[in-house]
KOLTI-255287 format. One record per residue (C-alpha): y negated, z, x negated. Coordinates in pm, whole numbers, padded with zeros to 5 digits, always signed. Example, Ala and Ser with C-alpha at 12.3 -4.5 7.8 and 13.67 -1.06 7.14 Angstrom:
KOLTI-255287
+00450+00780-01230 +00106+00714-01367 
This chain:
KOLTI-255287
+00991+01819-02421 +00734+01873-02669 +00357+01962-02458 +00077+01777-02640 -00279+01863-02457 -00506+01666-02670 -00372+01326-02590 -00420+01399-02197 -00754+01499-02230 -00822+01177-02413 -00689+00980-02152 -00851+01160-01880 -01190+01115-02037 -01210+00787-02027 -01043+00760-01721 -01295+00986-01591 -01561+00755-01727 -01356+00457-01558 -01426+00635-01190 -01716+00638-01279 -01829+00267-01210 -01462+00180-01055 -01312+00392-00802 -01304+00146-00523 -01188-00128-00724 -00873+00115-00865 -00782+00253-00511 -00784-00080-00393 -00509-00157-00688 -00279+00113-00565 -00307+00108-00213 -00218-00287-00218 -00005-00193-00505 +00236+00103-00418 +00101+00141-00077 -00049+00482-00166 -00378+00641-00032 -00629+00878-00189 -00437+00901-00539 -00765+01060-00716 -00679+01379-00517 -00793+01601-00799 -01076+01404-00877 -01341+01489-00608 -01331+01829-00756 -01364+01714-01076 -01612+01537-01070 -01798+01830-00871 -01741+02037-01205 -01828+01788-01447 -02134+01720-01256 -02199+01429-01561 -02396+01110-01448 -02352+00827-01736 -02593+00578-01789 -02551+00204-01613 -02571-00023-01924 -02232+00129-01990 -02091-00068-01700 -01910-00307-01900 -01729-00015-02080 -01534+00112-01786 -01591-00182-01508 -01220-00249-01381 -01115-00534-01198 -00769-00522-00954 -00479-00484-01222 -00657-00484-01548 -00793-00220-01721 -01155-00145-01830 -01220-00227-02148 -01228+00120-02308 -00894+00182-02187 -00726-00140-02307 -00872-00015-02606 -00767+00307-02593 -00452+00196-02569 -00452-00027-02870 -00634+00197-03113 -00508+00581-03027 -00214+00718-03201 -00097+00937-02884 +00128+01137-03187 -00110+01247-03447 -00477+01065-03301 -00744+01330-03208 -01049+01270-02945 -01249+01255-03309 -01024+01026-03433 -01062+00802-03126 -01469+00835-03193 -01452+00741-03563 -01232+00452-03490 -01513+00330-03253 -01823+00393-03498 -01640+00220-03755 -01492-00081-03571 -01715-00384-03684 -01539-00627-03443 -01613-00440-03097 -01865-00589-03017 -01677-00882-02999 -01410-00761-02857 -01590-00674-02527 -01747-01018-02499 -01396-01126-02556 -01264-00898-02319 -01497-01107-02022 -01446-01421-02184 -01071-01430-02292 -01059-01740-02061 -01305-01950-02281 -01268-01737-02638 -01075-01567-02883 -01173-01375-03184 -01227-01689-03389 -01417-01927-03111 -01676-01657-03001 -01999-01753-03053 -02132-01425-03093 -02417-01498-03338 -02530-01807-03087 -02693-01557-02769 -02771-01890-02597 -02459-02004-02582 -02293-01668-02500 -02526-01620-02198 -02455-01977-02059 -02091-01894-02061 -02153-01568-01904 -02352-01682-01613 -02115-01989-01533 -01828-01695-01521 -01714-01541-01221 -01822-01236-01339 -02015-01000-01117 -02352-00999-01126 -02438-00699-01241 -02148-00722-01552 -02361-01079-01666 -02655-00839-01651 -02602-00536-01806 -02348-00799-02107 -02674-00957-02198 -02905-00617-02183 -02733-00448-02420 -02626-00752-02661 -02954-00669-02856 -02903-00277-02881 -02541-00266-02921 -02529-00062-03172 -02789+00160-02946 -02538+00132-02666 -02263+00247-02897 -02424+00581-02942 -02492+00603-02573 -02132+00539-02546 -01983+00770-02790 -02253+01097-02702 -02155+01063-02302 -01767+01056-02408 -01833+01361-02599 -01976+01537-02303 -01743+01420-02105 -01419+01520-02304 -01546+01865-02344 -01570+01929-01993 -01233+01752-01923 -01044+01992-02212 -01171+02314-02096 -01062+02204-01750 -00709+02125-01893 -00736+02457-02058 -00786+02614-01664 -00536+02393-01504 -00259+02552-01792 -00031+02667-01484 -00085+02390-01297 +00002+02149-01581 +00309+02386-01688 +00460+02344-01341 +00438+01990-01409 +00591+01983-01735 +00898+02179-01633 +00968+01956-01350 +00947+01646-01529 +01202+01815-01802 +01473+01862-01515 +01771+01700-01602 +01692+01490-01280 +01376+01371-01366 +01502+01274-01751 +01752+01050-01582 +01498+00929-01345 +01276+00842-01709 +01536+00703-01843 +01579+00435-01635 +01268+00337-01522 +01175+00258-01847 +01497+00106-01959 +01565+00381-02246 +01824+00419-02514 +02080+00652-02305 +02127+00875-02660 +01782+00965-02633 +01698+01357-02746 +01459+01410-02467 +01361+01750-02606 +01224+01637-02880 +01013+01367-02716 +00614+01396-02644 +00486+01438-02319 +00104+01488-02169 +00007+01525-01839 -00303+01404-01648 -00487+01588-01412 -00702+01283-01230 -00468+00963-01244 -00220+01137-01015 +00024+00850-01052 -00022+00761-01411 +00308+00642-01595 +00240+00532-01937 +00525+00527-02232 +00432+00481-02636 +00689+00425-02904 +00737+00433-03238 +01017+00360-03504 +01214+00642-03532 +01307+00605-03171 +01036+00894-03111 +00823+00850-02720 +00530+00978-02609 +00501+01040-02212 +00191+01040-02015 +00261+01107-01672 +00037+01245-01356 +00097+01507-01128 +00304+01274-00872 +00422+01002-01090 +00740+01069-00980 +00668+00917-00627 +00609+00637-00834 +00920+00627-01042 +01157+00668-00751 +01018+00416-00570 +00996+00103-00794 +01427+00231-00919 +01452+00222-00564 +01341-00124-00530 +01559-00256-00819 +01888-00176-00619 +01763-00392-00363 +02055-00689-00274 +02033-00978-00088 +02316-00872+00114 +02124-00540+00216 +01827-00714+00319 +02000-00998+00529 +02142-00641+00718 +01781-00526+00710 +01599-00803+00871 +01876-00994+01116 +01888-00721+01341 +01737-00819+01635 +01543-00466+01753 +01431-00471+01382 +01339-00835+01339 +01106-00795+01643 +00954-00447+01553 +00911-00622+01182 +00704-00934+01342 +00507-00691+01576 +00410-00455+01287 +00284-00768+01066 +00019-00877+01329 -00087-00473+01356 +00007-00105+01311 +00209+00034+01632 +00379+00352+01727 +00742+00383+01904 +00559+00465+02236 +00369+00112+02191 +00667-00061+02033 +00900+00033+02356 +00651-00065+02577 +00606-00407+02424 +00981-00467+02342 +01117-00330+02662 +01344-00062+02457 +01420+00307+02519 +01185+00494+02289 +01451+00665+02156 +01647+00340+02005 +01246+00211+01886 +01233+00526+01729 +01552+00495+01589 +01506+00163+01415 +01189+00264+01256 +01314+00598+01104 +01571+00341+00916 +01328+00107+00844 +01107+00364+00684 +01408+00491+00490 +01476+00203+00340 +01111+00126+00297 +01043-00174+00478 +00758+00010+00686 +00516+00296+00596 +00390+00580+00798 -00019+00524+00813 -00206+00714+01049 -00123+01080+01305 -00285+01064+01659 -00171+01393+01800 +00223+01363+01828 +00209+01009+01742 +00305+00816+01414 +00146+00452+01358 +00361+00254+01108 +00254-00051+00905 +00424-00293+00681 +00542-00192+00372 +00433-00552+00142 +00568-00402-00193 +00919-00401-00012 +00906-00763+00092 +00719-00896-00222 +01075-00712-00409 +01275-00842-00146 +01140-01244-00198 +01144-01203-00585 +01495-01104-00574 +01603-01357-00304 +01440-01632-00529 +01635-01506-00808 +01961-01494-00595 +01895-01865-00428 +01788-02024-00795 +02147-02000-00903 +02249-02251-00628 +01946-02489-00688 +02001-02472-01060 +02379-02474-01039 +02350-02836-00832 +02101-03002-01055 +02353-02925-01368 
């Protein structure tokens, strides 16, 4: 696969920049999400390096709420040619774009505007809408500071990227054997097939000739670009593979093999027990009444078929939780499997 640096260290800039203002918010996405914890392990020292404080008004830049991205990454994603786009391509397309201001008030009011309903030359009007939003209070604030200075803010903007993506490509630049390790795993024949079908791809596919970047700080990053010619462009982070295998995995769920799953009786119980609280197979025994050994049992296959997660060591001792992306698979496919009896009878 063919290594392209620079569109990495475009994405990890502004997803730098994203931290930033919205760590807790996108930690909170994955660990609800994928049940994974602490998936900015490369970031703390990052940011250590960097040591590069932006400045507050550009909040509404990077703020991310749950699933959705900030609004310089939805952009991002929009405007940058991951094939032939430069950072300094990426910059010009900002200084020149006439319409962003809009599109950030858009972005917080998509609810109430589009492109040709904003009111953006009626302040008044905007800032009513803005303070009868949901919107956090410090968003409604920091929206109607810089509606005056925008093109002030711009600058801000586009001088603390800079400083940030300079920074960010000299550490990509340090992290060359780190990133080459990952580059050669994810162009096993494995992990190609593993691609592949996670994102549904033409099985003819050259993968050699395909793009691929890696980031450094969104350890489970997945993103896929494509263009005419049947040509894609890979961004992936360090363990995005964790990710990969684990949503496949969840698409060969049946409704026969969860019926197996959940009827058994030791399992059913240690299933109902471990959705009121996390328990280990000493606690689990002692509140079911069953030899250790056949708790212990249950919950290995449980946790290989990925109804439960391990959460938490106490000496010798495991604690397991619910797994909730297993079940929320599980009801969408049951509901998918049951909806051809409901809609078969009302034919």
């Amino acid at each position: 696969m063919i290594y392209n640096k620079e569109a990495a260290c475009v994405y990890d800039t502004i997803f730098y920049c994203m931290l930033d203002f919205s760590r807790g918010s996108y930690e909170k996405y994955y660990e609800s999400t994928f049940g994974l914890k602490n998936p900015l392990q490369y970031y703390e020292s990052v940011k250590k390096e960097l040591a590069l404080s932006p400045s507050q008004e550009l909040y509404p830049f990077f703020f991310r709420s749950g699933k959705e991205w900030c609004f310089l990454s939805q952009y991002h994603w929009n405007e940058f040619n991951n094939f032939k786009d430069s950072f300094y391509d990426f910059i010009n397309k900002i200084k020149s774009d006439k319409n962003i201001k809009n599109a950030v008030y858009i972005y917080y009011l998509k609810n109430i505007y589009n492109e040709n309903t904003l009111p953006i030359n009626n302040p008044s009007e905007l800032f009513n809408e803005l303070f009868n939003s949901k919107l956090e209070p410090d968003i409604i604030r920091y929206l109607i500071s810089i509606y005056y200075d925008f093109d002030k803010t711009i600058v801000k903007l586009i001088e603390y990227l800079q400083r940030v993506y300079e920074k960010i490509s000299q550490l990509h630049i340090n992290s060359f054997s780190t990133i080459d390790d990952v580059v050669k795993k994810y162009s096993s024949k494995k992990m190609l097939n593993t691609i592949s079908e996670y994102c549904n791809l033409n099985g003819d596919i050259e993968f050699t000739k395909q793009n691929i970047s890696i980031s450094l700080i969104n350890t489970y990053l997945f993103l896929w670009q494509g263009n005419k010619h049947d040509k894609y462009f890979f961004i992936l982070g360090l363990s995005a593979d964790d990710i990969m295998n684990s949503i496949i995995y969840y698409r060969n769920i049946t409704p026969e093999w969860i019926g197996t799953i959940t009827s058994h009786p030791v399992k059913k119980e240690i299933l109902e027990h471990l959705l009121q609280a996390n328990y280990s197979a000493t606690q689990l025994s002692e509140i079911l009444f069953v030899s250790r050994q056949t708790v212990n049992f249950h919950l290995l296959e449980l946790k290989a078929n990925m109804c439960i997660q391990i959460v938490e060591k106490r000496g010798l001792e495991l604690f397991y939780s619910i797994n909730f992306n297993f079940f929320e698979a599980a009801h969408s496919i049951m509901n998918n499997y049951l909806s051809k009896f409901v809609k078969s009878k009302n034919k």
